[in-house]
N, CA, C and O atoms as a Tripos MOL2 file, in Angstrom:
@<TRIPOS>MOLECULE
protein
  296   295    74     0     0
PROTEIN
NO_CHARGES

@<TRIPOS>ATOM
      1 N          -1.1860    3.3710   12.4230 N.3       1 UNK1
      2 CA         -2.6000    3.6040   12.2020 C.3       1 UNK1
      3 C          -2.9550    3.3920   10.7370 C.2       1 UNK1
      4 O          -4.0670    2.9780   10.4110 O.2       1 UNK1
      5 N          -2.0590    3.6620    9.9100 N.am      2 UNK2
      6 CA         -2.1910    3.6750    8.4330 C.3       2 UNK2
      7 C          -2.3160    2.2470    7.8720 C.2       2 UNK2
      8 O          -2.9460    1.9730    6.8500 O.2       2 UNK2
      9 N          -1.6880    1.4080    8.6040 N.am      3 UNK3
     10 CA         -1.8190    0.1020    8.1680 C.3       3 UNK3
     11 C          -3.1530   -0.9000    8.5280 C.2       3 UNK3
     12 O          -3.7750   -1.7970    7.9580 O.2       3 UNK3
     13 N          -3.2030   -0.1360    9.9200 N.am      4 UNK4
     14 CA         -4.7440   -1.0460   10.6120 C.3       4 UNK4
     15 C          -6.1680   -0.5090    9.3170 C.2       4 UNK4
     16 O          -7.1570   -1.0910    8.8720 O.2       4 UNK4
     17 N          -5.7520    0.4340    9.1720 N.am      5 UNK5
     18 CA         -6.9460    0.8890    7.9790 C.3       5 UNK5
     19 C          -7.0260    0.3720    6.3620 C.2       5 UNK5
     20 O          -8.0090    0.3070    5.6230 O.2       5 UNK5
     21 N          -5.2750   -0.0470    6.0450 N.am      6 UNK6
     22 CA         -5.4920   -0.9450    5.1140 C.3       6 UNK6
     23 C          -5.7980   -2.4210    4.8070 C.2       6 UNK6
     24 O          -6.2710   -3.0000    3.8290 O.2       6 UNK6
     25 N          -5.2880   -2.8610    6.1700 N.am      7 UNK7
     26 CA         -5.7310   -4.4760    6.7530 C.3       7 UNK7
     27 C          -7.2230   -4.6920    6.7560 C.2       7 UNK7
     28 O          -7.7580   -5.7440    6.4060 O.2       7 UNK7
     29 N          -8.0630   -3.2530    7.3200 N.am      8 UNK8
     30 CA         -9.2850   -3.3700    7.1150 C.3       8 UNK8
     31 C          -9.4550   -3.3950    5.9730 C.2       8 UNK8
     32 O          -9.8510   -4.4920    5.5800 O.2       8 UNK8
     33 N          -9.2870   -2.3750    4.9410 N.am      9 UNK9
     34 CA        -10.0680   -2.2670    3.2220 C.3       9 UNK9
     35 C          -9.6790   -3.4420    2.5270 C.2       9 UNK9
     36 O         -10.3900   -3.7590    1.5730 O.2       9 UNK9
     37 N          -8.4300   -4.3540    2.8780 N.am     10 UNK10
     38 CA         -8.2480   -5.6600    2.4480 C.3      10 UNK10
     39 C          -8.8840   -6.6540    2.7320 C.2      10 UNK10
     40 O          -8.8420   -7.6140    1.9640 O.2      10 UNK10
     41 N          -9.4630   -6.6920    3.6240 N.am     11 UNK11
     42 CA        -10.5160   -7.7260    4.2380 C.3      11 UNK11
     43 C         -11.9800   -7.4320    3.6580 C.2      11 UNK11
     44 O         -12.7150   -8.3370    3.2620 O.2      11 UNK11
     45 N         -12.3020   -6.1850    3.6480 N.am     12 UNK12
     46 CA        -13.4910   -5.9440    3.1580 C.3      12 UNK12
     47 C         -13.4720   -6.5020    1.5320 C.2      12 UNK12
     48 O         -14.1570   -7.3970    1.0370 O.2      12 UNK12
     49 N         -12.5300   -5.7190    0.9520 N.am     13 UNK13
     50 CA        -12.2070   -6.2970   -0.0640 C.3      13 UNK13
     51 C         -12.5310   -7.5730   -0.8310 C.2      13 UNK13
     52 O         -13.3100   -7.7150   -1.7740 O.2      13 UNK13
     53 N         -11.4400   -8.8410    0.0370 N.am     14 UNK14
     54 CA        -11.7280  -10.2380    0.1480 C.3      14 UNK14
     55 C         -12.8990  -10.2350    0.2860 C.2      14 UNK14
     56 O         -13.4890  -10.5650   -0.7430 O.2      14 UNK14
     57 N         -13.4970  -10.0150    1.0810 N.am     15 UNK15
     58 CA        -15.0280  -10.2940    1.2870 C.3      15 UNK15
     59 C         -15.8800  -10.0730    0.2560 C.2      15 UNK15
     60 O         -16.6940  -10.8450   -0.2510 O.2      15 UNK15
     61 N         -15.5570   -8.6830   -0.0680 N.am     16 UNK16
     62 CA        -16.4350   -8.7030   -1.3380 C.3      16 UNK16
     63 C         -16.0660   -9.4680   -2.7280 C.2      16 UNK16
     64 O         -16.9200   -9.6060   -3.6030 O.2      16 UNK16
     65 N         -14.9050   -9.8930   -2.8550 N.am     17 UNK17
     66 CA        -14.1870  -11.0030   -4.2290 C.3      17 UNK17
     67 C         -15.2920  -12.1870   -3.5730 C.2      17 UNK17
     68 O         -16.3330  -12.5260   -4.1360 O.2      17 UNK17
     69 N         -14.8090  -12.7060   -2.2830 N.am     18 UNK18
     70 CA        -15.4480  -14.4060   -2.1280 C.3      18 UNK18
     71 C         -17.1910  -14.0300   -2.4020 C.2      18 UNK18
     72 O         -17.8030  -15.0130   -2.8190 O.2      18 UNK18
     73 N         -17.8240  -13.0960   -2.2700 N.am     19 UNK19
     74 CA        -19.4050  -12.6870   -2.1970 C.3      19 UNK19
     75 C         -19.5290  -12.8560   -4.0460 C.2      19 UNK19
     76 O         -20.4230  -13.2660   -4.7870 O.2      19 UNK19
     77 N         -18.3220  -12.3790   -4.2460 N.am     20 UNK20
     78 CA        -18.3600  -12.4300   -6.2840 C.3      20 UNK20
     79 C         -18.5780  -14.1920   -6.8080 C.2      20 UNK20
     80 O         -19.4430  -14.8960   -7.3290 O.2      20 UNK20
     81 N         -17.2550  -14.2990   -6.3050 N.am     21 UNK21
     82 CA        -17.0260  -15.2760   -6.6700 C.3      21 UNK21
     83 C         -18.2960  -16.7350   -6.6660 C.2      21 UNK21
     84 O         -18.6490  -17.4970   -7.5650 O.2      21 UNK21
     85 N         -18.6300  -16.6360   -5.4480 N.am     22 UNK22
     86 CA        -19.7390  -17.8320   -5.1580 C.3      22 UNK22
     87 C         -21.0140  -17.5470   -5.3450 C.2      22 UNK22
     88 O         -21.7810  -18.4120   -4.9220 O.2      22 UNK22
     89 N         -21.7880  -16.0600   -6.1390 N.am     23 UNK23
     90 CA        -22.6760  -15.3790   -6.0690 C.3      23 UNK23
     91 C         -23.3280  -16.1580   -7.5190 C.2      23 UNK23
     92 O         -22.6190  -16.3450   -8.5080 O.2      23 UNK23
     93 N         -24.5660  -16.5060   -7.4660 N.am     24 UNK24
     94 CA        -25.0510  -17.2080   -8.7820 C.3      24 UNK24
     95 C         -24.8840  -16.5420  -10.2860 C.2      24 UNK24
     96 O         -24.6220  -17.1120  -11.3450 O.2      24 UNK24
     97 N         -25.1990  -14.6930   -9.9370 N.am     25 UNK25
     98 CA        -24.7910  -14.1040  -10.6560 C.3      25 UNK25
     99 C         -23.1410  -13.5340  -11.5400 C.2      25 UNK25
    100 O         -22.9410  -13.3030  -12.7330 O.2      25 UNK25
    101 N         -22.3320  -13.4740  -10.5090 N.am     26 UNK26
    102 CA        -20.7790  -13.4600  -10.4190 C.3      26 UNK26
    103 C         -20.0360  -14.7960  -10.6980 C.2      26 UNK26
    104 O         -20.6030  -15.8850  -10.6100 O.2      26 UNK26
    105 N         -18.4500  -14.6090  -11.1150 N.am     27 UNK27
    106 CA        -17.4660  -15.5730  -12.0140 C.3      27 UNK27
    107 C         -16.2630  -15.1220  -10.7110 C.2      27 UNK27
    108 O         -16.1830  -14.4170   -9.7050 O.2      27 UNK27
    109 N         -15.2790  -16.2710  -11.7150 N.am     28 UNK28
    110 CA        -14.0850  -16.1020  -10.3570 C.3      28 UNK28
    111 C         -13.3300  -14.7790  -11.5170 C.2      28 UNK28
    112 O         -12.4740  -13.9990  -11.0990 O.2      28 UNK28
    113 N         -13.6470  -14.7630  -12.4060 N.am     29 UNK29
    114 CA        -13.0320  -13.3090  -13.0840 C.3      29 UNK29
    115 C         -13.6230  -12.3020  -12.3240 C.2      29 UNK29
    116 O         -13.0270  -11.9690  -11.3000 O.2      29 UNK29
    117 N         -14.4200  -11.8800  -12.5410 N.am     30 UNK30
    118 CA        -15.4370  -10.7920  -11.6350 C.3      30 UNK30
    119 C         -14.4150  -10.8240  -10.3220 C.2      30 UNK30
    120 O         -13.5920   -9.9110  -10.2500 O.2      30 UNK30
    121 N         -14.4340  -11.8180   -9.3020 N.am     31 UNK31
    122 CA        -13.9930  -11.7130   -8.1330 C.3      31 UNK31
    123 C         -12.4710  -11.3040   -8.1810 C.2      31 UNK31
    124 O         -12.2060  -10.3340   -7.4710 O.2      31 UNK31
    125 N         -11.2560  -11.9420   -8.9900 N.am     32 UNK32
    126 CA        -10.6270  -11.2550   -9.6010 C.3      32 UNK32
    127 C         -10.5510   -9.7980   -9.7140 C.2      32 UNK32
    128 O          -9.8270   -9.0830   -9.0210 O.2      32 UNK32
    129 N         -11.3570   -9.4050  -10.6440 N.am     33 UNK33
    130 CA        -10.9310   -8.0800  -11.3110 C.3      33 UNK33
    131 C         -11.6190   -6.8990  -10.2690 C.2      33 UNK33
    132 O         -11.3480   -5.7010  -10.3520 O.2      33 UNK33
    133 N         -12.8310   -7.6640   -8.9940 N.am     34 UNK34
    134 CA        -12.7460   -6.5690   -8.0030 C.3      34 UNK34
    135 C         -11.6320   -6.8350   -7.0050 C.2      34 UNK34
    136 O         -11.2930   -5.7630   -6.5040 O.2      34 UNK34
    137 N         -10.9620   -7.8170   -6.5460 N.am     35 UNK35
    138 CA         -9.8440   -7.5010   -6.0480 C.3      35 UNK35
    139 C          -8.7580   -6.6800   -6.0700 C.2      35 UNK35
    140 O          -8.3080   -5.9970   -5.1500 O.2      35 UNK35
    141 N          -8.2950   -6.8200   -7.4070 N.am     36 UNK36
    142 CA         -7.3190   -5.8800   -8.4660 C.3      36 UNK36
    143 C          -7.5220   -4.7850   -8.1540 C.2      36 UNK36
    144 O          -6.6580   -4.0700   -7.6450 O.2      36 UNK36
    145 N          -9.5040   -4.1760   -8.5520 N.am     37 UNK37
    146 CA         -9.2580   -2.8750   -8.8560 C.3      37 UNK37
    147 C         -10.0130   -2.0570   -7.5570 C.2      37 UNK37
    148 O          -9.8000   -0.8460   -7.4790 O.2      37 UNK37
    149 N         -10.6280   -2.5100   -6.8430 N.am     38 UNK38
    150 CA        -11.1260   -2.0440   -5.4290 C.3      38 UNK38
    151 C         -10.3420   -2.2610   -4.3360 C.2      38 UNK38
    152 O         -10.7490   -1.9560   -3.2150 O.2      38 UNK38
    153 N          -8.9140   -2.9110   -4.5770 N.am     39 UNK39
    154 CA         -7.9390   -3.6370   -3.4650 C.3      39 UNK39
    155 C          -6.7120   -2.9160   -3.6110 C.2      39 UNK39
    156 O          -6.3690   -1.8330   -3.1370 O.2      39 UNK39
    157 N          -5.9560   -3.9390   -4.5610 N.am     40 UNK40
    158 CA         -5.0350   -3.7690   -4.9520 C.3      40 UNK40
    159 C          -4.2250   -2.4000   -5.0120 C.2      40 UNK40
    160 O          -3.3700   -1.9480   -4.2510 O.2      40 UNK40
    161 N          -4.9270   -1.7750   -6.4610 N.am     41 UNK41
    162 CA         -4.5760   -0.6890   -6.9330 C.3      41 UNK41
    163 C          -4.7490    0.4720   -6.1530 C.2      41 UNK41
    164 O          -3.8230    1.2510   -5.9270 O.2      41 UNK41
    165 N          -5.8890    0.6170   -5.7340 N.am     42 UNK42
    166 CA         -6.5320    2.2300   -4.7940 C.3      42 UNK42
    167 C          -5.2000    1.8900   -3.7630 C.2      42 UNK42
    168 O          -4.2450    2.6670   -3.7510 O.2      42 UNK42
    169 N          -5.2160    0.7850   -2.9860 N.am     43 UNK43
    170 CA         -4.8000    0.7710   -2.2310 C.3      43 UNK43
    171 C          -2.6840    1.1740   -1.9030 C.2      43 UNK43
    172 O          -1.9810    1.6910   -1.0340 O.2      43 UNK43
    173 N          -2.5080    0.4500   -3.3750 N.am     44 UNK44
    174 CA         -0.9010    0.4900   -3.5110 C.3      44 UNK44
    175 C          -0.7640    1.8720   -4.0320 C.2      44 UNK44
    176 O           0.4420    2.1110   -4.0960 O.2      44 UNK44
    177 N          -1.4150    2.8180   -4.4070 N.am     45 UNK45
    178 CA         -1.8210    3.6550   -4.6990 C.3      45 UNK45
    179 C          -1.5690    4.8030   -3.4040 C.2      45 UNK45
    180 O          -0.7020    5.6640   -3.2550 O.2      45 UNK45
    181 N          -2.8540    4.3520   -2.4740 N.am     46 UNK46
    182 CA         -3.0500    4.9060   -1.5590 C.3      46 UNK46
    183 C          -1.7740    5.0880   -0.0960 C.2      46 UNK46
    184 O          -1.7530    6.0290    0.6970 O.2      46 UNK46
    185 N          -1.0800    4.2050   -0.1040 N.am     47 UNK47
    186 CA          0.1430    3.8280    0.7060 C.3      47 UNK47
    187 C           1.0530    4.4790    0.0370 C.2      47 UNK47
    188 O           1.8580    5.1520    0.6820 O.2      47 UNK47
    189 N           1.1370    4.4330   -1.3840 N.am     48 UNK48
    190 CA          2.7870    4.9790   -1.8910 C.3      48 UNK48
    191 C           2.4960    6.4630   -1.6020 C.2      48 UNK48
    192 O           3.2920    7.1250   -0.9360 O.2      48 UNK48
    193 N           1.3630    6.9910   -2.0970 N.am     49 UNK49
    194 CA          1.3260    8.6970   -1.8740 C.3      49 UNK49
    195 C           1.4480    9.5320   -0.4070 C.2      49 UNK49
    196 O           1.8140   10.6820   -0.1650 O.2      49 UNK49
    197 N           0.8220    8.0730    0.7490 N.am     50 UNK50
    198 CA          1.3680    8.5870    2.0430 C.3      50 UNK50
    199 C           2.1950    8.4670    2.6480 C.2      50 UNK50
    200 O           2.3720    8.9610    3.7620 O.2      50 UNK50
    201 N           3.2700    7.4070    1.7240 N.am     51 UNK51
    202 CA          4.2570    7.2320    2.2360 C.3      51 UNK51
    203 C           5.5810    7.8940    1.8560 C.2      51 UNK51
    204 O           6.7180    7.5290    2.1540 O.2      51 UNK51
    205 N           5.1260    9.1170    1.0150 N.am     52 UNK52
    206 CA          5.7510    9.9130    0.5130 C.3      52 UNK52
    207 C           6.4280   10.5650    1.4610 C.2      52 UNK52
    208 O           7.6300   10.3040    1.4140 O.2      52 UNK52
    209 N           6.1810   11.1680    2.1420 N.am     53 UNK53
    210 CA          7.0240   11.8780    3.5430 C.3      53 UNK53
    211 C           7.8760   11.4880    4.5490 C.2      53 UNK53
    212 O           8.7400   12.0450    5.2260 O.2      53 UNK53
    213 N           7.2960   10.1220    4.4490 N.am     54 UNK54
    214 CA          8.2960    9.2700    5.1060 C.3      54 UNK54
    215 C           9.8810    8.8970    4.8080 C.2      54 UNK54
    216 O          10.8860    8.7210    5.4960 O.2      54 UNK54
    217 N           9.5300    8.8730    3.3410 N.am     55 UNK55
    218 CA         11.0940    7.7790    2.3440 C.3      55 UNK55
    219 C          11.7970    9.5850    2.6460 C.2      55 UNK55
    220 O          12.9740    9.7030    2.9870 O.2      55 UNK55
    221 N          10.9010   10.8190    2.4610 N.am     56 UNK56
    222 CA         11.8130   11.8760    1.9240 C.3      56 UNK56
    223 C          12.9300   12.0570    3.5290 C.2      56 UNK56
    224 O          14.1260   12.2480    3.7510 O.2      56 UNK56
    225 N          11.5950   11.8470    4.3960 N.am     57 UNK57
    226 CA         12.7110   11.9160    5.9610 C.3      57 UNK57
    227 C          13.7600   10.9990    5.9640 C.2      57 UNK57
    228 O          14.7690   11.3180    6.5930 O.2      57 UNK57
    229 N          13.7220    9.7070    5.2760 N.am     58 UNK58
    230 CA         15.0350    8.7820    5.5720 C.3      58 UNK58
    231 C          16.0810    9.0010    4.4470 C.2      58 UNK58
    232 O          17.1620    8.4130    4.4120 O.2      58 UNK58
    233 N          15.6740    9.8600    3.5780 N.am     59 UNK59
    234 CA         16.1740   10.6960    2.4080 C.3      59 UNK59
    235 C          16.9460   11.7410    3.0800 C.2      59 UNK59
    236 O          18.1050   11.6430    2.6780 O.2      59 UNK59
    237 N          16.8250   12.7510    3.9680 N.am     60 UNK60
    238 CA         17.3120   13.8410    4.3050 C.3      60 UNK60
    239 C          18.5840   13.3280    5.3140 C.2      60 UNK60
    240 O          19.7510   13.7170    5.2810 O.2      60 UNK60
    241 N          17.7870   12.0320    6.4870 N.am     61 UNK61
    242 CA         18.7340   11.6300    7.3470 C.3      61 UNK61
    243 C          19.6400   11.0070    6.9910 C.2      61 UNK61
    244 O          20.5760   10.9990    7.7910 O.2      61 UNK61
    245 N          19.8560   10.1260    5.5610 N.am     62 UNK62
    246 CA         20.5550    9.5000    5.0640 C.3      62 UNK62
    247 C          21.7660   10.4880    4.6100 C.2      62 UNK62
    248 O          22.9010   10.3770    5.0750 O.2      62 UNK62
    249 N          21.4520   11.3160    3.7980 N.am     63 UNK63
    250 CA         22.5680   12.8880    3.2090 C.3      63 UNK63
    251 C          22.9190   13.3900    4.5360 C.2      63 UNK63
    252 O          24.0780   13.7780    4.6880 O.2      63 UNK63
    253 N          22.0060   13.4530    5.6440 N.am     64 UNK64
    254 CA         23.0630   14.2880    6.7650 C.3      64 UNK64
    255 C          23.6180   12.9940    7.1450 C.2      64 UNK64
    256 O          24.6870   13.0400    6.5380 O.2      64 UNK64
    257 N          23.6010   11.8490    7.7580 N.am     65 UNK65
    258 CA         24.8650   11.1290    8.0500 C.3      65 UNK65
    259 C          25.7480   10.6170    7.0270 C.2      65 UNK65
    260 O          26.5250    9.6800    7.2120 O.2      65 UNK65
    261 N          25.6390   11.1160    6.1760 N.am     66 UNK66
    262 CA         27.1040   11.1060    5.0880 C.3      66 UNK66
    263 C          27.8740   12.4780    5.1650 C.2      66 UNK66
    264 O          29.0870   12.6810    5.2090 O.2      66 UNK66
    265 N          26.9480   13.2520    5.1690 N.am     67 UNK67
    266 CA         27.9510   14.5410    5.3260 C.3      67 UNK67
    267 C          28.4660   14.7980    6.6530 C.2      67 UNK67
    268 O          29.4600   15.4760    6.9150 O.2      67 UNK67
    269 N          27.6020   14.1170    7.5800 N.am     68 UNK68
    270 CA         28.5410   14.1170    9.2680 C.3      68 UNK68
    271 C          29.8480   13.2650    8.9390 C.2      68 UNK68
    272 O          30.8770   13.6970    9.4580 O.2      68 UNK68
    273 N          29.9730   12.0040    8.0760 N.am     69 UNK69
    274 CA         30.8900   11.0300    8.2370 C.3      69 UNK69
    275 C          31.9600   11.2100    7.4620 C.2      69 UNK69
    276 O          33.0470   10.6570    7.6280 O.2      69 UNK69
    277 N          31.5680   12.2870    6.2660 N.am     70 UNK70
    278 CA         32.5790   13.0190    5.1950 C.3      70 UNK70
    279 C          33.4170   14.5000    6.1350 C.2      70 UNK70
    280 O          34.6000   14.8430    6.1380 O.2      70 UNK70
    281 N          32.5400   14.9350    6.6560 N.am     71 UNK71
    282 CA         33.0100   16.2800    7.6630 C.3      71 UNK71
    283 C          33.9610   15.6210    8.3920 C.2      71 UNK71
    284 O          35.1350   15.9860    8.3390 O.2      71 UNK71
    285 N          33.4070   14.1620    9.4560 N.am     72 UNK72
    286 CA         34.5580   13.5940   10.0380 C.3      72 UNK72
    287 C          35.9310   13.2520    9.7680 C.2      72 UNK72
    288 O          36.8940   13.1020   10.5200 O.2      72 UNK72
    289 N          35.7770   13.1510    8.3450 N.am     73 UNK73
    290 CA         36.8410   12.6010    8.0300 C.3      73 UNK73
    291 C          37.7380   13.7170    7.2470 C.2      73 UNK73
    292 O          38.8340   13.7160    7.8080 O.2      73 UNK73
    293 N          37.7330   14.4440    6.4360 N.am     74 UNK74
    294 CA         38.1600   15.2240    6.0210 C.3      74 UNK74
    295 C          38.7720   16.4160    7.2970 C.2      74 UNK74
    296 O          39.3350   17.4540    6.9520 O.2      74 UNK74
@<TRIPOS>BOND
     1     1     2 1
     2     2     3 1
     3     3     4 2
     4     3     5 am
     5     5     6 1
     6     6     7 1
     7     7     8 2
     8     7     9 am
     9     9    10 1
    10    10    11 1
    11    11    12 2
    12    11    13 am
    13    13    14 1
    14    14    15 1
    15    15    16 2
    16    15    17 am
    17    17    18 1
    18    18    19 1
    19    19    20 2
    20    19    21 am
    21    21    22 1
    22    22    23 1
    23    23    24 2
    24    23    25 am
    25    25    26 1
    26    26    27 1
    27    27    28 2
    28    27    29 am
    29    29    30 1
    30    30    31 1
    31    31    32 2
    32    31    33 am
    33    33    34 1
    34    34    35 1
    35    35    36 2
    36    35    37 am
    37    37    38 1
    38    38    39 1
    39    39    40 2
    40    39    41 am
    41    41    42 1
    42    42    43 1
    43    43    44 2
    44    43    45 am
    45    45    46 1
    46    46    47 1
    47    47    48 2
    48    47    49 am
    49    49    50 1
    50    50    51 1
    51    51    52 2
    52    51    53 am
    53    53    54 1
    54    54    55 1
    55    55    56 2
    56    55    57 am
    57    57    58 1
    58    58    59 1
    59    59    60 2
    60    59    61 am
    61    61    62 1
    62    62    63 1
    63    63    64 2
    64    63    65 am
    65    65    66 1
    66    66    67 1
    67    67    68 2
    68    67    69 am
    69    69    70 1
    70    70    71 1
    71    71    72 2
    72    71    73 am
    73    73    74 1
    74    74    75 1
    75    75    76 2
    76    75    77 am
    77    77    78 1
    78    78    79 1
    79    79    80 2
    80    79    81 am
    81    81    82 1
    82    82    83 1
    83    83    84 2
    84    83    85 am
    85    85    86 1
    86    86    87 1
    87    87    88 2
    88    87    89 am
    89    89    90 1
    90    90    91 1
    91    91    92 2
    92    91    93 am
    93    93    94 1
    94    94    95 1
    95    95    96 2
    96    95    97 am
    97    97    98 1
    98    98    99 1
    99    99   100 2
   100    99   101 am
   101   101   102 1
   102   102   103 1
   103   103   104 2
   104   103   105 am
   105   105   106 1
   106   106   107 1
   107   107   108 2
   108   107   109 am
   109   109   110 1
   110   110   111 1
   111   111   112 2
   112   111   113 am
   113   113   114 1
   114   114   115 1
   115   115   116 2
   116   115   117 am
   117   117   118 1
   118   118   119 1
   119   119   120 2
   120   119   121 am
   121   121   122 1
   122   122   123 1
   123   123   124 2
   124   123   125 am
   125   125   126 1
   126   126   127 1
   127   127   128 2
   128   127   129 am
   129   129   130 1
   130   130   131 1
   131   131   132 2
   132   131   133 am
   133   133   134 1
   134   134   135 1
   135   135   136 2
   136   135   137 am
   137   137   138 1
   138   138   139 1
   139   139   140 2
   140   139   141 am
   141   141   142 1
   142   142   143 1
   143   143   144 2
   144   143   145 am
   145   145   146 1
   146   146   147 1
   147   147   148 2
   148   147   149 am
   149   149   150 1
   150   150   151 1
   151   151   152 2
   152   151   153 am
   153   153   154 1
   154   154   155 1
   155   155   156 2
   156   155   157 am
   157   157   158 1
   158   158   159 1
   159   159   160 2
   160   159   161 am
   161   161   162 1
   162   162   163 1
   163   163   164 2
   164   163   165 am
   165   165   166 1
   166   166   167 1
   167   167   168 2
   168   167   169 am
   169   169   170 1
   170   170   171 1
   171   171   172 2
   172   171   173 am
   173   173   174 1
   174   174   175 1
   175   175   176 2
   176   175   177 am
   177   177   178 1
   178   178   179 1
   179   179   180 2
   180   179   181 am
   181   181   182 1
   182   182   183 1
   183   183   184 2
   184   183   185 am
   185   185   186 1
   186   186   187 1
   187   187   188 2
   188   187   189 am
   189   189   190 1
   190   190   191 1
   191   191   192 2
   192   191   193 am
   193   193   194 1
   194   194   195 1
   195   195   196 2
   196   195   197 am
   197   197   198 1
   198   198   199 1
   199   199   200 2
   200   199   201 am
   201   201   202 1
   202   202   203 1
   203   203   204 2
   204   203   205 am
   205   205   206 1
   206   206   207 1
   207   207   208 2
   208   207   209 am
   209   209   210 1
   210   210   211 1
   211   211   212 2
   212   211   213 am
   213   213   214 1
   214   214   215 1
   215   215   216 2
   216   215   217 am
   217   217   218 1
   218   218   219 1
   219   219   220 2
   220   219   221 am
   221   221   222 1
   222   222   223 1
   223   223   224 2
   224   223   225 am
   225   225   226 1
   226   226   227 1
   227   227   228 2
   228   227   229 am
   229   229   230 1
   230   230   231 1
   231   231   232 2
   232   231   233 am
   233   233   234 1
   234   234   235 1
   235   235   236 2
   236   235   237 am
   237   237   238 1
   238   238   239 1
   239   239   240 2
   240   239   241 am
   241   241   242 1
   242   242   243 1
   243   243   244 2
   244   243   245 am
   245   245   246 1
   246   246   247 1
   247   247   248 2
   248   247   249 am
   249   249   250 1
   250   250   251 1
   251   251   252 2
   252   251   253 am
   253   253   254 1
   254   254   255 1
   255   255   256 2
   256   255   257 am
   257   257   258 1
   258   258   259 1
   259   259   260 2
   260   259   261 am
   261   261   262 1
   262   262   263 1
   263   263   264 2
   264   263   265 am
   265   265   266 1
   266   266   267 1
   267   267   268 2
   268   267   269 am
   269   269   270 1
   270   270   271 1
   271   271   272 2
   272   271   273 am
   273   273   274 1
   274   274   275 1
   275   275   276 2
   276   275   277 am
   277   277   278 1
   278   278   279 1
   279   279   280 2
   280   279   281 am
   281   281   282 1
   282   282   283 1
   283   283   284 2
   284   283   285 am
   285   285   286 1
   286   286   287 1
   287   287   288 2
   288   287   289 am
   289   289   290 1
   290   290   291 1
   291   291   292 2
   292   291   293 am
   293   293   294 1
   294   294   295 1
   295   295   296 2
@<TRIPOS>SUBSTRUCTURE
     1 UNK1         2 RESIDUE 1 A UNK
     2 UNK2         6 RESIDUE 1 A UNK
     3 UNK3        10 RESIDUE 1 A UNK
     4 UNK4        14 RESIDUE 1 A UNK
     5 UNK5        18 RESIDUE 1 A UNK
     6 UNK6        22 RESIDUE 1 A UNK
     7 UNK7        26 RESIDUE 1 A UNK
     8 UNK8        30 RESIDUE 1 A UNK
     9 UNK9        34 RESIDUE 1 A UNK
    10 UNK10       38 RESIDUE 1 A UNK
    11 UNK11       42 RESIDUE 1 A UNK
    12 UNK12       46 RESIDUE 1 A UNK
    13 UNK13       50 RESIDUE 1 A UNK
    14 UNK14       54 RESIDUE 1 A UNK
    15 UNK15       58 RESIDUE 1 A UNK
    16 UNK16       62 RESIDUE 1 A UNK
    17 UNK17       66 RESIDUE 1 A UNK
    18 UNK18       70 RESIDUE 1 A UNK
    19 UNK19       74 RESIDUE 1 A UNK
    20 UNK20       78 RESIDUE 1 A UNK
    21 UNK21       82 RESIDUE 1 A UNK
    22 UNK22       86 RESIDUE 1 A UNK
    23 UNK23       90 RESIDUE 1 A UNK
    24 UNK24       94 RESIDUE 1 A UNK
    25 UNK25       98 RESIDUE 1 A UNK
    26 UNK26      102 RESIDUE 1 A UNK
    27 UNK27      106 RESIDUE 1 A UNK
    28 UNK28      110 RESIDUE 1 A UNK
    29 UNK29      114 RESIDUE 1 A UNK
    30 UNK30      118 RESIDUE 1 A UNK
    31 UNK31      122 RESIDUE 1 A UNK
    32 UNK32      126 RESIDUE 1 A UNK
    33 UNK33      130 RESIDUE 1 A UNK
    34 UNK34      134 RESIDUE 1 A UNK
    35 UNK35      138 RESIDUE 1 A UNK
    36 UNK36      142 RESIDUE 1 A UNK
    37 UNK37      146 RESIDUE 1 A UNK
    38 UNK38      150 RESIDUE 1 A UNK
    39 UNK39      154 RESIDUE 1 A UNK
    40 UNK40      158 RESIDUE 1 A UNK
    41 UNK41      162 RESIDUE 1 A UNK
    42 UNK42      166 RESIDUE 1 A UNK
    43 UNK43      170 RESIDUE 1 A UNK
    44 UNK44      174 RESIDUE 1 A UNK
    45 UNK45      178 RESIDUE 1 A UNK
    46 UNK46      182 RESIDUE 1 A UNK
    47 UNK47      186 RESIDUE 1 A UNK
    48 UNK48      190 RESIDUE 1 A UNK
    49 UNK49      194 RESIDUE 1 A UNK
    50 UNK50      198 RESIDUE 1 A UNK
    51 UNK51      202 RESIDUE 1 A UNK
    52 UNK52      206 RESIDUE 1 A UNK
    53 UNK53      210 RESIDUE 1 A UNK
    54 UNK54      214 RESIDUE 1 A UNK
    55 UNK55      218 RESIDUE 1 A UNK
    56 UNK56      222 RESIDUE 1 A UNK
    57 UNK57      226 RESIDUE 1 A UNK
    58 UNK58      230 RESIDUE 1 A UNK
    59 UNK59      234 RESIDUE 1 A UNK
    60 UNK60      238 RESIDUE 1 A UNK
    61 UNK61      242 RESIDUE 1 A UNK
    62 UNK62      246 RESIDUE 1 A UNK
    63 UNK63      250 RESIDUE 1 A UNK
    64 UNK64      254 RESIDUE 1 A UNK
    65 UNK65      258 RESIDUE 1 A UNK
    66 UNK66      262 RESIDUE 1 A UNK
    67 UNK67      266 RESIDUE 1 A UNK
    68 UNK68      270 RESIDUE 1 A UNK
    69 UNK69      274 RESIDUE 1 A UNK
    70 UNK70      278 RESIDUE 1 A UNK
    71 UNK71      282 RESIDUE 1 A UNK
    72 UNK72      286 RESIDUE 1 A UNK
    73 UNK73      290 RESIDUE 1 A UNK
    74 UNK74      294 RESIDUE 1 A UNK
């Protein structure tokens, strides 16, 4: 679910860079630098902090199957 919602804000995104970009008023910098900072960033941003819980679960399962495979062996 987390991803269908960033696929969306990336598209919107794009949309709003190409609306920059070709806009009489707007530059391909402009379109640029809202990509970057309305896209990019919020977004890599937004994924690493929820994906915080995740890495810690493959974090915990990782230490218990070493200590199952160290118990085994010892």
């Amino acid at each position: 679910m987390m991803y269908i919602v960033a696929i969306a804000w990336m598209f919107v995104v794009t949309l709003m860079s190409v609306v920059e970009a070709v806009s009489t008023h707007g530059s391909i910098l402009g379109a640029i630098t809202t990509f970057i900072f309305y896209g990019i960033l919020p977004l890599g941003l937004l994924l690493y902090l929820l994906g915080t819980p995740l890495r810690r679960r493959h974090l915990k399962a990782k230490e218990a199957a070493e200590q199952e495979k160290d118990a085994g062996i010892g």
